[in-house]
BAMAR-69122 format. One record per residue (C-alpha): residue in three letters; z, x, y. Coordinates in steps of 0.02 Angstrom, whole numbers, plus 32768, in hexadecimal, padded with zeros to 4 digits. Last residue first. Layout:
N
AlaZXY
...
//
This chain:
480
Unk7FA97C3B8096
Unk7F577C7F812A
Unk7F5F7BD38176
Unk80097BC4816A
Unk802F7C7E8196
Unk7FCC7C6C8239
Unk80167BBA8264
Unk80C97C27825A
Unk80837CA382D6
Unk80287C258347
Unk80E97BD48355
Unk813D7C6B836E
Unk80D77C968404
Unk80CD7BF5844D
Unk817B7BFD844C
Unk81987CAA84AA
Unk810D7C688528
Unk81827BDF854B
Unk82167C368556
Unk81C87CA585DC
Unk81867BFC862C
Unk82247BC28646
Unk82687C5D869E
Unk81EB7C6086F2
Unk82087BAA8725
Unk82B67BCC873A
Unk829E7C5687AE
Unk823A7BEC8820
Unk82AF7B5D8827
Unk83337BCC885F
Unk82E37C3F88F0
Unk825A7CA688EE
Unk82E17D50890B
Unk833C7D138872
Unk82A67D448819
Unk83107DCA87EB
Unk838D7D5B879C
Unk83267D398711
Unk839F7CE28688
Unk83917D6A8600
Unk835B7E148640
Unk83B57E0086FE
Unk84467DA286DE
Unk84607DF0862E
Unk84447EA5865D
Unk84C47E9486ED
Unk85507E418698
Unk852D7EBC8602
Unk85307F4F8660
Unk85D67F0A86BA
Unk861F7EEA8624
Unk86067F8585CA
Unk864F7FDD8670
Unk86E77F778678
Unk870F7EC486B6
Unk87A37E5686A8
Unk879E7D8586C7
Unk88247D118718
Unk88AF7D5A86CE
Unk892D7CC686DE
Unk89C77CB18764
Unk89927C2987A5
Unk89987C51885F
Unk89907D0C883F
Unk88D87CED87F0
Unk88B67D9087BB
Unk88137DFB87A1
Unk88187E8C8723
Unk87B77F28875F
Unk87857FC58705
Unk87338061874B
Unk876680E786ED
Unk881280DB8750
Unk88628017875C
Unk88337FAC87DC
Unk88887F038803
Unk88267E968841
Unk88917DFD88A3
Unk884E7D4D8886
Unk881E7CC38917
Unk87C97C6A88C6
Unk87B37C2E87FD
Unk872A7BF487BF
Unk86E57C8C8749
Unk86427C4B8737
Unk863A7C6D87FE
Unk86087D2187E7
Unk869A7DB187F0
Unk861C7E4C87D0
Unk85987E0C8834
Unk85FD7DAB88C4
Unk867E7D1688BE
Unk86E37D03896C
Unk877E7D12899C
Unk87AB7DC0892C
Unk88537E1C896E
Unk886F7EC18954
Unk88D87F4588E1
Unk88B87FE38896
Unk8934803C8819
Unk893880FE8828
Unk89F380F88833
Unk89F880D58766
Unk896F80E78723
Unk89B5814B86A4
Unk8A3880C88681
Unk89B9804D8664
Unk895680A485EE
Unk89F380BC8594
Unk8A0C7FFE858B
Unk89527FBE8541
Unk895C7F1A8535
Unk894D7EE385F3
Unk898D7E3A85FE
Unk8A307E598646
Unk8A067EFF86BF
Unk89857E9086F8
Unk8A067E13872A
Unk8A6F7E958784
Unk89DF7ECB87D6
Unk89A77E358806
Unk8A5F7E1D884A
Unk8A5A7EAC88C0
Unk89CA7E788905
Unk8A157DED8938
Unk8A987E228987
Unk8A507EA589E9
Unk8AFA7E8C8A59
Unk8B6D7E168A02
Unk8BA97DB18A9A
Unk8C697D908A93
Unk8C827CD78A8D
Unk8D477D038A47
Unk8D5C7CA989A3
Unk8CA57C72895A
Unk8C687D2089A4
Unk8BC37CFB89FE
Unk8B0E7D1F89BF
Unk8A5E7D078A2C
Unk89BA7CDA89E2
Unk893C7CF58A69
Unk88A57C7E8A56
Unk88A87C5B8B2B
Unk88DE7BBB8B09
Unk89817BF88ABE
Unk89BB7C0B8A08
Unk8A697C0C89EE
Unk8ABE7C558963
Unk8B817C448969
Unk8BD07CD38905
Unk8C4A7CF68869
Unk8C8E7D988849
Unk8C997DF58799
Unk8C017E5287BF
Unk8B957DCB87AE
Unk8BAB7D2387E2
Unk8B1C7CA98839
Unk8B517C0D8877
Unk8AD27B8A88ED
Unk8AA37B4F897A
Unk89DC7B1289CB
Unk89897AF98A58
Unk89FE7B4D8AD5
Unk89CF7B648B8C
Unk89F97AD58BE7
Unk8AB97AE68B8B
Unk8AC97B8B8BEF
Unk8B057C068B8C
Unk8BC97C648BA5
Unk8C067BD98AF8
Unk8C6C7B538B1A
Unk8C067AC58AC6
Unk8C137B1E8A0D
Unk8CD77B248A22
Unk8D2D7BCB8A06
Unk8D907BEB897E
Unk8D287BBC88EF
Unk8D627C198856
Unk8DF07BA98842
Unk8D637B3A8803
Unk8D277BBA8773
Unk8C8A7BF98768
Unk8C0C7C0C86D9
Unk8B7F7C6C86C2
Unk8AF37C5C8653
Unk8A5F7CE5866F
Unk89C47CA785FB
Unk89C57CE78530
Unk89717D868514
Unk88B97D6A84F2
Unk889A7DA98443
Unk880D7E31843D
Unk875B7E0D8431
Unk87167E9484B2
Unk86B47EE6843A
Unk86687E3983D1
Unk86457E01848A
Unk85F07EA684BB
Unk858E7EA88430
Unk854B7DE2844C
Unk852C7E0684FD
Unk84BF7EB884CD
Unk844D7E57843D
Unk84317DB884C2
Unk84017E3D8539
Unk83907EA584CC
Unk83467E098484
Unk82F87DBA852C
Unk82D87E56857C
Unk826D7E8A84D4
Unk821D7DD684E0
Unk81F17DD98596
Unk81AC7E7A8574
Unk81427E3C84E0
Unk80F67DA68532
Unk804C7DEC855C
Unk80507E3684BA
Unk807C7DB2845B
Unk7FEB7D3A84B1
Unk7F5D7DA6847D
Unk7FB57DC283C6
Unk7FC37D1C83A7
Unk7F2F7CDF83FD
Unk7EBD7D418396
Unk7F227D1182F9
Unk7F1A7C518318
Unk7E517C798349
Unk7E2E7CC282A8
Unk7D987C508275
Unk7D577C928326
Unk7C917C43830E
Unk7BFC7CB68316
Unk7B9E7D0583A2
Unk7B587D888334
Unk7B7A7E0783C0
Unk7C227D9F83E6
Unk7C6D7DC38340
Unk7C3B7E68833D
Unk7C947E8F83EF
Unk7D397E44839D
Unk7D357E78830A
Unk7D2E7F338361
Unk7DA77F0283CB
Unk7E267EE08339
Unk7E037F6682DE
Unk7E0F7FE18366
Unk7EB27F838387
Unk7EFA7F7582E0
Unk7F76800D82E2
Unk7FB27FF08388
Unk7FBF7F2B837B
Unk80197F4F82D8
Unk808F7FAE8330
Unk80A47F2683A8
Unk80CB7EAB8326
Unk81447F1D82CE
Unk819C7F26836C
Unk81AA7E72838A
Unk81DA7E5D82CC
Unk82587ED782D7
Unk82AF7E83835D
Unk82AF7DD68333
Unk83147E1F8291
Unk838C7E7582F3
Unk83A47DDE8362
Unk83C37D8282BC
Unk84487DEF8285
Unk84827DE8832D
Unk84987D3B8321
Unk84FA7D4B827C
Unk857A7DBE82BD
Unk85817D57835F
Unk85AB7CBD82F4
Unk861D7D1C827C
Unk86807D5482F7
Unk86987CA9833E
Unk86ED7C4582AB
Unk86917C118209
Unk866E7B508201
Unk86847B2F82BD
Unk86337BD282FA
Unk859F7BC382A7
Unk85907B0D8302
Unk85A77B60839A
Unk84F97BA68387
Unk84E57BDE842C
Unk84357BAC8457
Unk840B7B0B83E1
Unk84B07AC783C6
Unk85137AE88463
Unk84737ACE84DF
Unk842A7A218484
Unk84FD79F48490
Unk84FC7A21854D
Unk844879C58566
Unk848E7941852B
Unk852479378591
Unk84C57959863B
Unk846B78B98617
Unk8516785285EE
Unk855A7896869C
Unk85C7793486A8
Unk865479788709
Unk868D7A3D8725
Unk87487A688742
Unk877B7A2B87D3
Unk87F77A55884F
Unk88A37A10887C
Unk88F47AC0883A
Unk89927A6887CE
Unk892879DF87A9
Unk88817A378765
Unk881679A98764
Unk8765798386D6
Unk86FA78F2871E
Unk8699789286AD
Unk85F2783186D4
Unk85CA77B78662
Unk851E77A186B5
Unk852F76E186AA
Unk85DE76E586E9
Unk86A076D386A3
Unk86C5777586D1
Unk872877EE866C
Unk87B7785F86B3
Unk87B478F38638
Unk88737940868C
Unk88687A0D867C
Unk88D37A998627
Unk88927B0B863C
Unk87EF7B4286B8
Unk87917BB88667
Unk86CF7B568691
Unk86817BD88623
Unk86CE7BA6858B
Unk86757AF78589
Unk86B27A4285AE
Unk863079DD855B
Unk86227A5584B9
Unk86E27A5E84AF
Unk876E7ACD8517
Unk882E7AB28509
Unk88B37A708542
Unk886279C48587
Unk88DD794485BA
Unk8897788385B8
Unk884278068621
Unk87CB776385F7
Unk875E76F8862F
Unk879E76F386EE
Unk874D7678873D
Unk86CA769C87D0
Unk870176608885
Unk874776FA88E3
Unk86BC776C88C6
Unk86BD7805891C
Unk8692785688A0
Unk870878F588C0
Unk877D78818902
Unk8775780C8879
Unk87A1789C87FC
Unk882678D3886C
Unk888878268875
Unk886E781C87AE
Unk88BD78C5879D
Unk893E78A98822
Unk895377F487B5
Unk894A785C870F
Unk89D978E5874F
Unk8A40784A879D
Unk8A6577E186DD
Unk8AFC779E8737
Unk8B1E77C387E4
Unk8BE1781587D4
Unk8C3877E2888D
Unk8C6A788A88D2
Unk8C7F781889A3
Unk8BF478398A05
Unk8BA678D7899E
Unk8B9E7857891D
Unk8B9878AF887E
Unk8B0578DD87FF
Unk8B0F7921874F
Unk8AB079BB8702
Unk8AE079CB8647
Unk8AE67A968629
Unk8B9D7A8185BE
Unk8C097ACC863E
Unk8BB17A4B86C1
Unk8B1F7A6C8737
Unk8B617A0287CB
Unk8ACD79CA8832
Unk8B25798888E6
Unk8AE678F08922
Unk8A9D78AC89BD
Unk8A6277EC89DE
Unk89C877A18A2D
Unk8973779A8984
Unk8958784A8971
Unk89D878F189BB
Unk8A0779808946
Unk8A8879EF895B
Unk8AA67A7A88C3
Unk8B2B7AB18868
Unk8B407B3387D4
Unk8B877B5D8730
Unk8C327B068749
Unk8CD07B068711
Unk8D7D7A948733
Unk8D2979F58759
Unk8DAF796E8776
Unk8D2C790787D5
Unk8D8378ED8877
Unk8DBA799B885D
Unk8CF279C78847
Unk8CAE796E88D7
Unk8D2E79A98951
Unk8D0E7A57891A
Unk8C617A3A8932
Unk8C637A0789E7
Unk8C84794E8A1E
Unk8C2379068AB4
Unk8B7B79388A94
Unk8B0F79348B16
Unk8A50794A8AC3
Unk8A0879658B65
Unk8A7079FE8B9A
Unk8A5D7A488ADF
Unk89AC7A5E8AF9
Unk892A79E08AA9
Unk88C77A018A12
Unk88097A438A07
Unk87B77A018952
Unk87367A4D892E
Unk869379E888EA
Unk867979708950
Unk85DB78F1893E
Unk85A579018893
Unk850379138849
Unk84C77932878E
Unk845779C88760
Unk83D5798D8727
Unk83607A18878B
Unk83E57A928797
Unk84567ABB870B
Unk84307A47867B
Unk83667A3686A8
Unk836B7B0E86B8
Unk83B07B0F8616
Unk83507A9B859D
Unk82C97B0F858F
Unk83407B998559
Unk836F7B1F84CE
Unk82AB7B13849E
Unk82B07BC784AD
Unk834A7BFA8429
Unk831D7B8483AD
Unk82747BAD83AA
Unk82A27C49839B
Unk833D7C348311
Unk82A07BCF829D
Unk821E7C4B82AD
Unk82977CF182A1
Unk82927CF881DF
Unk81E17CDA81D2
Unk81B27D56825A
Unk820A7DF38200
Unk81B77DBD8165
Unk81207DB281A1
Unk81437E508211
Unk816F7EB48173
Unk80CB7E688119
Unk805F7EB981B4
Unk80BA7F5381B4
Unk809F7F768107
Unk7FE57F678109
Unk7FDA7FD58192
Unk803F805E8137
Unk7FC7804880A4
Unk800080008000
//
């Protein structure tokens, strides 16, 4: 068997193994740009921008509230204003968020889902739709999707003919994605079709991007068998070519011709295409250590020296209080109008210069796994304050403002001081991969046409992919 020979069965074989995943893979990529953009559904608000402190006027502070209540510990507070009435968020020992009066500490039953509810209409501005149904969301599904990070979250369910649903983060007031019956769809076309979730439900996530990789691998070698045989055929194919067209006969071979014309024109797009799908999937199986479980702190009343509405801020100015302990000492968090996040001693008011930073790093210092790398870095620890999402901290990750702290070799973990949670972490793997699947998988630089233009390229990419595939497998039917 000549080398020629076995290139051509090795791409066969390569090409019947990949049919199915490709057209898989590009149909679903279709989809995409009609789920994010195009079909994307609308809705009117979508942050939520709360009042200061000196319109929502509450009369009791928080250690009022809580001796009314006989609430020894806490988590955290918050003050939240809806339905002409203020209320202070009490995040109990046991994580349950209740709501009290800030009037008078009077308990509002079930108050999370009526914030939640009260949000949810906010954000769609619709005031007159029933609510179908509402319930507490701890963790992620195929409608509400690991790369909207917000837990835990209220589904609030519309009763409307686009079945919208609205997904709240309470204890934030902000959203955490929302979906209409169209949008669904195309989510569950999306899971099954591009991601493969369905791997992942019968044998866990490694084994997913193991097995996708396998394929990749596969889809691979068949593209660069292909080529190859393109270089070893070509005289042959030309000359064919010319001879066929000096006898002016009929192209029985046309699937072939069309195969090969069309695969080469398409190649790059297909070697971008599976080198970053190859590089995201090996950087997930690296960085697939446990997540360590979120900061929990807990504070006890006596704690709370100081009331919350007698601390050296204006009340015009804050937008949102809280607790944050670390260090053994317990501090008010207040986050200003001007996104500051300032930090008070719970006994004395005393201003904790740098305050913030301070705690991201004490929070970083929590979730980061590796201890002695932490101690060496000690001192050379960079701090500062992210307000706005950028390249490296895109607005997947949701959550604003964060502080990045940077560690040496060029490693930053972003952290959301308000909830205490790792928002995201980035190293140099990452950041190749972050880059090299924007750009060689989803087209961002066509950004520069504008959004509807790089999704038609985009688009089109996929489209030539499929065509591809499809003249390949018509090939081997007809050949057989």
């Amino acid at each position: 068997m000549s080398v020629k020979t076995s290139f051509y069965k090795l791409h066969r074989v390569f090409g019947l193994i990949a049919i199915v995943p490709v057209i898989c893979w590009t149909l679903s990529g279709l989809s995409h740009p009609f789920m994010s953009n195009w079909f994307r559904p609308f809705i009117p608000v979508e942050v939520y921008k709360p009042p200061v402190q000196s319109e929502v006027k509450p009369a009791l502070s928080i250690q009022q509230v809580l001796h009314i209540n006989d609430i020894i510990e806490l988590r955290n507070f918050g003050l939240v204003s809806f339905n002409k009435a203020s209320y202070y968020q009490v995040l109990g020992k046991d994580s349950v968020c209740n709501y009290y009066s800030a009037d008078d500490g009077a308990l509002l039953k079930n108050g999370d889902q009526l914030y939640a509810v009260w949000l949810a209409r906010y954000f769609t501005q619709d005031s007159v739709s029933a609510i179908k149904s509402i319930r507490l969301q701890k963790t992620f599904d195929g409608q509400y999707q690991p790369i909207n990070h917000l837990l835990p979250v209220w589904k609030v369910s519309f009763a409307r003919s686009d079945g919208m649903d609205v997904y709240i983060e309470t204890g934030q007031s902000r959203m955490g994605t929302f979906n209409n019956n169209t949008r669904k769809a195309l989510l569950w076309v999306f899971e099954q079709l591009h991601t493969w979730e369905f791997l992942a439900a019968i044998a866990g996530d490694t084994f997913r991007n193991v097995f996708l990789l396998s394929v990749i691998a596969v889809m691979c070698f068949s593209l660069l068998s292909g080529l190859t045989i393109y270089g070893l055929f070509w005289k042959k194919f030309k000359a064919a070519a010319q001879k066929r067209r000096e006898n002016r006969r009929y192209d029985k071979r046309f699937l072939y011709r069309y195969h090969r014309k069309i695969g080469l024109y398409v190649s790059f797009v297909m070697l971008t295409f599976v080198i970053s799908a190859a590089f995201h999937l090996v950087v997930k199986l690296h960085n697939g250590d446990v997540v360590k479980a979120p900061y929990a702190q807990l504070i006890d009343r006596k704690e709370l020296g100081l009331s919350n509405l007698k601390l050296p801020v204006a009340d015009s100015t804050i937008i949102k209080i809280g607790l944050a302990k670390f260090n053994n000492q317990a501090y008010y968090q207040v986050s200003n109008n001007k996104k500051a996040i300032l930090y008070f001693d719970t006994k004395t008011g005393t201003a904790l210069i740098d305050g913030d930073k301070t705690f991201a790093a004490f929070l970083s210092d929590y979730y980061h796994p590796e201890n002695k790398e932490i101690k060496q870095a000690n001192g050379k620890l960079t701090v500062s304050q992210v307000r706005q999402f950028d390249n490296e901290y895109g607005f997947i990750n949701k959550r604003l403002p964060v502080q990045k702290v940077s560690y040496p070799g060029n490693k930053n973990w972003y952290i959301e001081t308000t909830t205490a949670k790792l928002a995201t972490k980035v190293n140099g793997l990452d950041r190749a991969e972050g880059f090299s699947f924007i750009f060689l998988h989803k087209f961002f630089y066509m950004s520069w046409a504008g959004k509807n233009i790089r999704d038609i390229v985009s688009m089109l990419a996929a489209l030539g992919v499929l065509v591809v595939a499809v003249l390949g497998f018509l090939s081997f039917i007809k050949n057989k």
